[in-house]
OpenMM code with the backbone's topology and positions (N, CA, C; nanometers):
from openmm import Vec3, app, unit

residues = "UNK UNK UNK UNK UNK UNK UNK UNK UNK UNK UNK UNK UNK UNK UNK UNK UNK UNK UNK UNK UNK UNK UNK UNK UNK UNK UNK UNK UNK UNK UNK UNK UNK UNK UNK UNK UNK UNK UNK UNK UNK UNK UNK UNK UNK UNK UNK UNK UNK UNK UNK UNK UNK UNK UNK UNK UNK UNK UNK UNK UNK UNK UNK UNK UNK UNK UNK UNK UNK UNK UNK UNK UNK UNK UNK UNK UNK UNK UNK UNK UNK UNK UNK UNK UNK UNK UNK UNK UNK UNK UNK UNK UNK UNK UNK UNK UNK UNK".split()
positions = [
    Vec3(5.6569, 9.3230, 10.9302),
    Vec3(5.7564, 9.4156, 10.9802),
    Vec3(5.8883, 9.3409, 10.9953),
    Vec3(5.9912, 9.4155, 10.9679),
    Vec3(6.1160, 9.3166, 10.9569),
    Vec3(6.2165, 9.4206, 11.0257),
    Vec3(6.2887, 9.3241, 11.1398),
    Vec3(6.3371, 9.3804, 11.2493),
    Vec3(6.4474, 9.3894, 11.2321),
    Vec3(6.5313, 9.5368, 11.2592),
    Vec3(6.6748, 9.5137, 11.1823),
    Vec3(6.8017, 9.4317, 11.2951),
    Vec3(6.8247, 9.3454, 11.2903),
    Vec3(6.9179, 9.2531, 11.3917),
    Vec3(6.8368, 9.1477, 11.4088),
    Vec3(6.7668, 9.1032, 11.3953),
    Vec3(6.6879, 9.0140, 11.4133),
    Vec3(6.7595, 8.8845, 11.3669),
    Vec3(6.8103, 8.7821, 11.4562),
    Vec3(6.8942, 8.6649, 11.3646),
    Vec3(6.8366, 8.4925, 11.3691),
    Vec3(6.7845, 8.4621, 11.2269),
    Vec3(6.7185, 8.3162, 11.2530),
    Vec3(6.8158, 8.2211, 11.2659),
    Vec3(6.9285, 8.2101, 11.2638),
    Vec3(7.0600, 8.1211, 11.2984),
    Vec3(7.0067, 8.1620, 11.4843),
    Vec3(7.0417, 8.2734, 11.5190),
    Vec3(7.0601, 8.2453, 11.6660),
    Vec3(6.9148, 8.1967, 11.7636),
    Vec3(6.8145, 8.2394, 11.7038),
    Vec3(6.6834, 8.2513, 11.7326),
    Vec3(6.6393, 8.1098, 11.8175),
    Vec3(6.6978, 8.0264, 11.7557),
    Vec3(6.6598, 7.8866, 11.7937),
    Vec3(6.7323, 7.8537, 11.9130),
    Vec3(6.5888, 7.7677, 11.9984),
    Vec3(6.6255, 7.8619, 12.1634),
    Vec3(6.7335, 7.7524, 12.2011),
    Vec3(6.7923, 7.6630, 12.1216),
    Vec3(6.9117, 7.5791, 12.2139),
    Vec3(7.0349, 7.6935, 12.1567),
    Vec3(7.0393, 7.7489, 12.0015),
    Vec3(7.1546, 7.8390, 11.9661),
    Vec3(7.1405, 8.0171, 12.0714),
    Vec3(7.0161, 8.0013, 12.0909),
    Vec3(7.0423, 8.1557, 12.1994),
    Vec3(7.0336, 8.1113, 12.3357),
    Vec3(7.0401, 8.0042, 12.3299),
    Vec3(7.0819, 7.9626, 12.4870),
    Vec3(7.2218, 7.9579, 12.5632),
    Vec3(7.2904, 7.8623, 12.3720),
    Vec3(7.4825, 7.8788, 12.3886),
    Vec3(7.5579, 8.0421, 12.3658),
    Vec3(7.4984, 8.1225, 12.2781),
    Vec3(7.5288, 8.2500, 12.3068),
    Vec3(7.5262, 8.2985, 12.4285),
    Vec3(7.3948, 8.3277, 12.4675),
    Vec3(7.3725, 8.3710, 12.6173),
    Vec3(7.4828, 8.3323, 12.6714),
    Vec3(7.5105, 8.1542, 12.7105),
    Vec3(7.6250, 8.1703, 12.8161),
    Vec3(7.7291, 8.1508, 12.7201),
    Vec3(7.7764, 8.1835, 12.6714),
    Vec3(7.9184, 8.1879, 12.5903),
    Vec3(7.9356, 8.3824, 12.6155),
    Vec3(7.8786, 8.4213, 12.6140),
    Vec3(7.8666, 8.5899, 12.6145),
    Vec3(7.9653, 8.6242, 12.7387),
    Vec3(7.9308, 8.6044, 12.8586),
    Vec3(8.0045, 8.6383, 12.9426),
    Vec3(8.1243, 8.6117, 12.9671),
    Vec3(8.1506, 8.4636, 12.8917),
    Vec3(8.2639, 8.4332, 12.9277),
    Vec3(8.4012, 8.4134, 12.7693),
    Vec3(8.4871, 8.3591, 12.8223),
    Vec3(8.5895, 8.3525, 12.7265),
    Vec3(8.5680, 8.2628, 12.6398),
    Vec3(8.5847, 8.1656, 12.6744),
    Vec3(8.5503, 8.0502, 12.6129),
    Vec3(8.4761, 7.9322, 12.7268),
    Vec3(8.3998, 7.8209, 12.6552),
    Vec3(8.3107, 7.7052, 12.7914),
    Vec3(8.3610, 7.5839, 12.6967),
    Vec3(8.3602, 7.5155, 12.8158),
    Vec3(8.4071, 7.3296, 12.7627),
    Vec3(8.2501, 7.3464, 12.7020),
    Vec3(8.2470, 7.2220, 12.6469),
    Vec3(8.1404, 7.1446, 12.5559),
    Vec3(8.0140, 7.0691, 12.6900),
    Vec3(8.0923, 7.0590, 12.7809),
    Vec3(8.0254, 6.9729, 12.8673),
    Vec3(7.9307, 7.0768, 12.9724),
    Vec3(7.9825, 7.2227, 12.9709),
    Vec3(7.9639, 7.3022, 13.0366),
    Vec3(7.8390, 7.3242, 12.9710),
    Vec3(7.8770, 7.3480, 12.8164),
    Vec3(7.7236, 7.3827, 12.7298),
    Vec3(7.6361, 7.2955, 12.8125),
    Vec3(7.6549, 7.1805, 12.7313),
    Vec3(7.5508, 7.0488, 12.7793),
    Vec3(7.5034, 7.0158, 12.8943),
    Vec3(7.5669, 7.0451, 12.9732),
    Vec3(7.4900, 7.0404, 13.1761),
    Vec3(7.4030, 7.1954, 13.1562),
    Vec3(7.4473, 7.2795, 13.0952),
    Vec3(7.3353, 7.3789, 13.1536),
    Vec3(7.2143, 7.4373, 13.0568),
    Vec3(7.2126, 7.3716, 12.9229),
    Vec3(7.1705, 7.3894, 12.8117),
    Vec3(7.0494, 7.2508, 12.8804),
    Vec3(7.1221, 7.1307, 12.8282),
    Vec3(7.0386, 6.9839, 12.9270),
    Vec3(7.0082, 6.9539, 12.7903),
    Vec3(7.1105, 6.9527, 12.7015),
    Vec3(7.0320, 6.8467, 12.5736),
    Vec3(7.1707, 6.7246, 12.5533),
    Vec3(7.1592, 6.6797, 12.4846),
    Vec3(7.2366, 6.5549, 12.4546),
    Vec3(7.3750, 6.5718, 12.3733),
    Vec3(7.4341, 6.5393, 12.3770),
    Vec3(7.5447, 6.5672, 12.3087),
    Vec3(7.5686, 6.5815, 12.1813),
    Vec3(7.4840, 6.4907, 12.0719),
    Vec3(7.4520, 6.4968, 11.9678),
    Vec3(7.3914, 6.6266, 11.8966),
    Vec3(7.2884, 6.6959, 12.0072),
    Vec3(7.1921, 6.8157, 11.9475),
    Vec3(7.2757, 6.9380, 11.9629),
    Vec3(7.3621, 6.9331, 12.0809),
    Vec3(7.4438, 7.0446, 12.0993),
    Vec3(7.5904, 7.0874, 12.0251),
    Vec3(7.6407, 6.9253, 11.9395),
    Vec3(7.7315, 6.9635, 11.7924),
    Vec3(7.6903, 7.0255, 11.6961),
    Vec3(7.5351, 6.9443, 11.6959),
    Vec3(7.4695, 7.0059, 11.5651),
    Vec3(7.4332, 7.1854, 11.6028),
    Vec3(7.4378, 7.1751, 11.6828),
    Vec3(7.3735, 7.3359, 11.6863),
    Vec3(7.4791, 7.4121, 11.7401),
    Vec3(7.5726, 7.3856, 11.8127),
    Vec3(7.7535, 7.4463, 11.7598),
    Vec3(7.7967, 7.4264, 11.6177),
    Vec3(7.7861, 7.3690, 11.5327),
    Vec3(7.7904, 7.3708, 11.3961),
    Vec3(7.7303, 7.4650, 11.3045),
    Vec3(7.6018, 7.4679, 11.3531),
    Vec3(7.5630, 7.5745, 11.2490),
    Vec3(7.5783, 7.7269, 11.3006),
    Vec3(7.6295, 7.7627, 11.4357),
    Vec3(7.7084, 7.8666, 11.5210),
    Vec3(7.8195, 7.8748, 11.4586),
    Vec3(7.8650, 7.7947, 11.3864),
    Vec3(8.0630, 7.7797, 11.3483),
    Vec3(8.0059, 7.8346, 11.1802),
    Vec3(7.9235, 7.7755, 11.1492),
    Vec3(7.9062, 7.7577, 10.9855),
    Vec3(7.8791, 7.9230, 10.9798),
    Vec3(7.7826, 7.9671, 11.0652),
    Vec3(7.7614, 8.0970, 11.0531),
    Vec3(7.8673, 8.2291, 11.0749),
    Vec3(7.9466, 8.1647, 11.1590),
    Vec3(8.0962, 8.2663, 11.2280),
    Vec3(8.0676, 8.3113, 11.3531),
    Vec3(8.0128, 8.2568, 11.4089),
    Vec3(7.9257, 8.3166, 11.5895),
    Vec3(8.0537, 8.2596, 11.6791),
    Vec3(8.1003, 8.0912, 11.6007),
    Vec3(8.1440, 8.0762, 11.7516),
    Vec3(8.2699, 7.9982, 11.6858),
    Vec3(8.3663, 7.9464, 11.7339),
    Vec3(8.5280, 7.8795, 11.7229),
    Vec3(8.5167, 7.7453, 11.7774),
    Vec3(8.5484, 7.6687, 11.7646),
    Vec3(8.5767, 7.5380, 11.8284),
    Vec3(8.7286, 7.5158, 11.8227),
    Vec3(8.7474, 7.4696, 11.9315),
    Vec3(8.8715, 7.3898, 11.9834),
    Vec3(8.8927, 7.2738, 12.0472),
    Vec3(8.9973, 7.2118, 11.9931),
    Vec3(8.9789, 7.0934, 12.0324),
    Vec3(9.1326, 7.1040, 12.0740),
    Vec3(9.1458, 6.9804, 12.2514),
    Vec3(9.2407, 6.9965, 12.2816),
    Vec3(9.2658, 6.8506, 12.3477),
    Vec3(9.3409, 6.8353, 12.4680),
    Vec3(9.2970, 6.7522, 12.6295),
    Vec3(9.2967, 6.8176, 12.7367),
    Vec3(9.2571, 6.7750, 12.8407),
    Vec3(9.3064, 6.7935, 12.9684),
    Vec3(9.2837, 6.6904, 13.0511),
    Vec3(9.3631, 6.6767, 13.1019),
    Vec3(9.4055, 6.5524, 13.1995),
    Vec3(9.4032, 6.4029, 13.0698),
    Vec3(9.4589, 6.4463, 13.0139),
    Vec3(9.4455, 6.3639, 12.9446),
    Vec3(9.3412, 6.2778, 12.8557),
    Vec3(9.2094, 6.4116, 12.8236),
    Vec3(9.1265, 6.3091, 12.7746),
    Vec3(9.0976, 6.4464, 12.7069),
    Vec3(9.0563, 6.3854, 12.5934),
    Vec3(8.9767, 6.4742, 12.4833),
    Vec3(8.8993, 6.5549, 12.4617),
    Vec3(8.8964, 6.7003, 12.4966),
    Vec3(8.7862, 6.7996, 12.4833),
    Vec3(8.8078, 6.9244, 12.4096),
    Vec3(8.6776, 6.9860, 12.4364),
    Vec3(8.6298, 7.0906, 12.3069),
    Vec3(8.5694, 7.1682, 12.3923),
    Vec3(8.6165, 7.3299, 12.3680),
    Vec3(8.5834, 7.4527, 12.4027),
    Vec3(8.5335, 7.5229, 12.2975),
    Vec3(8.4321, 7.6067, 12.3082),
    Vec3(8.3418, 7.6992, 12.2393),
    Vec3(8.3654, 7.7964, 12.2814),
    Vec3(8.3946, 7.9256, 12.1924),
    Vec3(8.4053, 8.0756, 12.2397),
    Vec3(8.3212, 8.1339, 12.1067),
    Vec3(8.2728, 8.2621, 12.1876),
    Vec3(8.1765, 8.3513, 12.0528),
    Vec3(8.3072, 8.4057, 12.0065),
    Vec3(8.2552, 8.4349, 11.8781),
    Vec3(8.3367, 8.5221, 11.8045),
    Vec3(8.3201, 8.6615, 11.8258),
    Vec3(8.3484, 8.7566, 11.7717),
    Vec3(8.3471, 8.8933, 11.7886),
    Vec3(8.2218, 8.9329, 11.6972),
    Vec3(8.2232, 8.8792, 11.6100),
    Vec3(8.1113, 8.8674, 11.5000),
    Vec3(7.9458, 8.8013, 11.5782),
    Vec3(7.9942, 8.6921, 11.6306),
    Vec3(7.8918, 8.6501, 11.7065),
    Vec3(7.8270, 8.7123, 11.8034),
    Vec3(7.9468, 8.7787, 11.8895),
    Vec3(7.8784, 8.8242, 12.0091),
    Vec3(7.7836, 9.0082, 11.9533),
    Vec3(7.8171, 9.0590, 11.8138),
    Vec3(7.7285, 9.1547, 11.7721),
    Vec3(7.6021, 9.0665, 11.7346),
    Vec3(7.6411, 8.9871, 11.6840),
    Vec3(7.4615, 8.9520, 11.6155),
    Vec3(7.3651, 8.9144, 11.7239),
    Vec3(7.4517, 8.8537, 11.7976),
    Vec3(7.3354, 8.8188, 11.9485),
    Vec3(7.3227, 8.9548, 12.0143),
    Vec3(7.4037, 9.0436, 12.0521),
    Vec3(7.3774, 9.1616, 12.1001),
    Vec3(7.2223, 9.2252, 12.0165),
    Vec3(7.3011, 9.2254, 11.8697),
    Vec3(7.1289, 9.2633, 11.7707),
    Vec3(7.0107, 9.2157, 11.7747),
    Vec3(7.0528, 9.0900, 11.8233),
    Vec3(6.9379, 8.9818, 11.8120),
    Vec3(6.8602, 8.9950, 11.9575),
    Vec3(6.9229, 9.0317, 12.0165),
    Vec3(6.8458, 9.0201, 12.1493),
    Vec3(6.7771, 9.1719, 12.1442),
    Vec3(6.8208, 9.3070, 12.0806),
    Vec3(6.7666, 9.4428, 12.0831),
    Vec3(6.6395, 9.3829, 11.9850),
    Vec3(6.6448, 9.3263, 11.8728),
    Vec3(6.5379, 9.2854, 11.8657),
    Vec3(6.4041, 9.2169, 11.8970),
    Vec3(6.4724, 9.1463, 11.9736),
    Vec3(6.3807, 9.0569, 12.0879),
    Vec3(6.3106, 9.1768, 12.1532),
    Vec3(6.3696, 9.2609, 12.2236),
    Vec3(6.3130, 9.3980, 12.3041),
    Vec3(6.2203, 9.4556, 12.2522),
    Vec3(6.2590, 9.4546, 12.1399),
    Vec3(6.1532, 9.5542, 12.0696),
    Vec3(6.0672, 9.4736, 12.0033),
    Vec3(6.0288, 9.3561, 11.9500),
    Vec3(5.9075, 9.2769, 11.9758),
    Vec3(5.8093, 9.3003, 12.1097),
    Vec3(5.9134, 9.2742, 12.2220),
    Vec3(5.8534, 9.2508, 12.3415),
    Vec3(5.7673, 9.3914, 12.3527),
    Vec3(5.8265, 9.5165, 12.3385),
    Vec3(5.7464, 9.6197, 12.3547),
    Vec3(5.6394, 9.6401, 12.2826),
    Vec3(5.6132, 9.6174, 12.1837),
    Vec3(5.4936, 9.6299, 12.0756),
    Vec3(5.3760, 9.5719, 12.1471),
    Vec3(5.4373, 9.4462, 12.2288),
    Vec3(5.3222, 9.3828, 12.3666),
    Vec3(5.2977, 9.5291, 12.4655),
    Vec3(5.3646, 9.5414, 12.4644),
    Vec3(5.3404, 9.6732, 12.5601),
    Vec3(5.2968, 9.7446, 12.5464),
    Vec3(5.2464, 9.7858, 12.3853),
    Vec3(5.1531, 9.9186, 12.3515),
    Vec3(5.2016, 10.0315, 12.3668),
] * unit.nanometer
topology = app.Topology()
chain = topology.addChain("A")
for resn in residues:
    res = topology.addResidue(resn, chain)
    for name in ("N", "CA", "C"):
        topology.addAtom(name, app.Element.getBySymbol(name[0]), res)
């Protein structure tokens, strides 16, 4: 059965973890991901990368206070496919439900 919204880019639970909290908000520092996500800095480029490669999410790069950082915001594009992606999730979940 093939679920219509269903997305294997976001599926992967560190990329529907940065959606999730990127959703509510405007844009999150990089560091924000990484304290509440709890992976390493390395795993969380790579998997903002393939968020960027796909069109989910923007990177920016800037400073503040003088030191070097990077903000992530969903795209408009992004924030539908996770919206889809998660109605799909639902409706998996119900099929448990009988």
């Amino acid at each position: 059965m093939k679920l219509r919204g269903f997305d294997a880019v976001i599926h992967a639970p560190s990329r529907l973890q940065i959606c999730a909290l990127l959703t509510p908000l405007e844009e999150a520092e990089f560091q924000l991901l990484r304290e509440n996500i709890g992976i390493s800095d390395s795993v969380l480029s790579k998997q903002v990368k393939q968020l960027e490669n796909a069109g989910y999410v923007e990177v920016r790069k800037g400073a503040a206070n003088g030191r070097p950082r990077t903000w992530i915001r969903l795209t408009g594009r992004g924030r539908k496919a996770f919206v889809a992606h998660v109605a799909a999730l639902r409706e998996i979940a119900a099929l448990a439900e009988g």
